[in-house]
N, C-alpha and C positions, 0 to 999 in steps of 0.2 A: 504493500500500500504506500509506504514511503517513499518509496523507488517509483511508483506510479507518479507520485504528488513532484516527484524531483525532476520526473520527466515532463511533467505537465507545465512545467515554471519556467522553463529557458528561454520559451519563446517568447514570453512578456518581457523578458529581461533584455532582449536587446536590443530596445528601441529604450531602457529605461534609463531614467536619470541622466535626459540632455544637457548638465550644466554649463554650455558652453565651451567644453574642450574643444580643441584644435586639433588635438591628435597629436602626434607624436613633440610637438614645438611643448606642450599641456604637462606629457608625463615626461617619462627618459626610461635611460637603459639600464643594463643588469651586468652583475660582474660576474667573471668567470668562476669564482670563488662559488656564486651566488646558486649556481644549479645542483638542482637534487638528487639524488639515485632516484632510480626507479620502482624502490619498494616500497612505495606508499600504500598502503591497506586498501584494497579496492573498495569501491563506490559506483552506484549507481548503472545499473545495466546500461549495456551499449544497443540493445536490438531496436532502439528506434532511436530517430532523430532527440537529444536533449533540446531542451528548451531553457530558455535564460534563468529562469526556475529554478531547474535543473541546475545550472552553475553555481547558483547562490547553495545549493546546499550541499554541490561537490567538494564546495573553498570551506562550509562549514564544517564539514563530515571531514575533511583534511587533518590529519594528525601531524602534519608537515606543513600547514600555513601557521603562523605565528597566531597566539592569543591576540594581541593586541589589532591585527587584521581583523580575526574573527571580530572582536567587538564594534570594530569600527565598521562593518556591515551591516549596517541596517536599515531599513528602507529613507528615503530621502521625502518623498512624499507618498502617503497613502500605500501602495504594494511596489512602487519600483525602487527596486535596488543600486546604488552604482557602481553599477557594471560592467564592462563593452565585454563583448561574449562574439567571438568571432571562430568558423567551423572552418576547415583543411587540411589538408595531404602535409603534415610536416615531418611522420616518423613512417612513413611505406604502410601503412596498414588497410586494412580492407574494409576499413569505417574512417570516417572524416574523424580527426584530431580536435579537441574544444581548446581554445584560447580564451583564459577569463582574465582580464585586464580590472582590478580592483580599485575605483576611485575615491576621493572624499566629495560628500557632497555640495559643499560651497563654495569650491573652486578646482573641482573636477581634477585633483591631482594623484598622479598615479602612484597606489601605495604598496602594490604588490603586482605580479605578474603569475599567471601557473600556466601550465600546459597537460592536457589528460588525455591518454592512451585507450584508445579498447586495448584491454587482455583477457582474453578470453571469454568476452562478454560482457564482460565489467568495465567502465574509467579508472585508469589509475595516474598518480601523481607524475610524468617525469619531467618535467623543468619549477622550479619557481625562484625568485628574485623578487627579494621585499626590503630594496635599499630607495625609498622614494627623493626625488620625484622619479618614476620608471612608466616607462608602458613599451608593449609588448605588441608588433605584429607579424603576419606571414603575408613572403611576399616570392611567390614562384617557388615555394618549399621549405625554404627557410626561414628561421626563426632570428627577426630582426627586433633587437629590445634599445633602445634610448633611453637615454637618463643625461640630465640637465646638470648642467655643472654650475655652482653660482661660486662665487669670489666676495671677500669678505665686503658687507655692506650692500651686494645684490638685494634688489626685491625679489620677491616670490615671484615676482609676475618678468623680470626681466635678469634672466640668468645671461653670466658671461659666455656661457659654448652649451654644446651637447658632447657627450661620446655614443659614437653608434654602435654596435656590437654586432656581429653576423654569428647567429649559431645555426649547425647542420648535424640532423642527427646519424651516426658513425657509430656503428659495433651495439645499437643498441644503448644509445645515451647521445646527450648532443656536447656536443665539443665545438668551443668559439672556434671560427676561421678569420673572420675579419675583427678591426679593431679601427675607426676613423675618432677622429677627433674634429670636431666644428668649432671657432669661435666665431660668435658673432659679431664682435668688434664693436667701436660707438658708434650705436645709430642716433646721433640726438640732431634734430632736423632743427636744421638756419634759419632764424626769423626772416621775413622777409625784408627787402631796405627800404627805407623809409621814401615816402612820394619825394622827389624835389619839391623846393620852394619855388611858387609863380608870382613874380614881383607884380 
């Protein structure tokens, strides 16, 4: 019955909790350090499509997401979670892979990333990365996580760079391949000059 109710919930989930994010500019990426084995205690049948539901209570049923994630899940308004819950091909399997991107609700910033596997019917845990700001997408198979670097005196809202991360999963776990580094440098926009004077 739980497993019903987990599957029933994914798909509300990932239209839920539009705060505004941009997307990867919003959250950032994950370190190497940051990925999990793959023995995370299975969760939630795979024989049908999850729904956003569903993710909300795979990140809860995790024995491998941090406490402090757990609590900080909780609906934003009314039943939607914040979420972003995105399906794909990232570990070769024969069911779509779930991407659950963990946000805060009032300013959409990324507080965790996980990645879940069917194993033999079941999701199970194999990436996560809960160094925020982080978010987490796939993009042609791989698993591409950002995370915002700020410098001392950064607002929240205006970090100094990103680092991108490229992971690909190898031997049955994923392993970084790439590593870029962005700064964004001063964007601070010129007043305009002042009209001349008309005698």
């Amino acid at each position: 019955m739980a497993a019903t109710a987990v599957l029933a919930a994914l798909g509300l989930l990932v239209s839920a909790c539009a705060t505004g994010g941009t997307g990867t500019r919003d959250e950032g990426p994950a370190h190497a350090d940051a990925v999990a084995d793959a023995t995370a205690t299975p969760s939630a049948p795979a024989s049908t499509t999850p729904t956003p539901e569903d993710a909300v209570l795979l990140v809860k049923g995790d024995p491998d997401v941090s406490p402090a994630v757990k609590r900080g899940l909780q609906p934003c308004v009314a039943d939607e979670y914040p979420v972003d819950v995105s399906y794909g091909d990232l570990t070769g399997g024969t069911v779509d892979d779930i991407l659950v991107n963990v946000l805060t609700c009032g300013d959409a910033v990324g507080v965790g990333s996980y990645v879940y596997r069917d194993e033999g019917g079941t999701y199970e845990n194999v990436f996560r990365t809960e160094e925020p700001p982080v978010y987490a997408e796939i993009d042609r198979g791989d698993l591409i996580v950002t995370k915002q670097v700020y410098e001392g005196g950064d607002p929240v809202s205006n970090p100094s760079g990103e680092n991108v991360i490229t992971y690909r999963w190898t031997a049955g776990e994923f392993a970084e391949k790439y590593r870029t580094h962005n700064d964004y440098g001063d964007t601070t926009v010129n007043e305009p000059a002042p009209a001349p004077e008309v005698d």
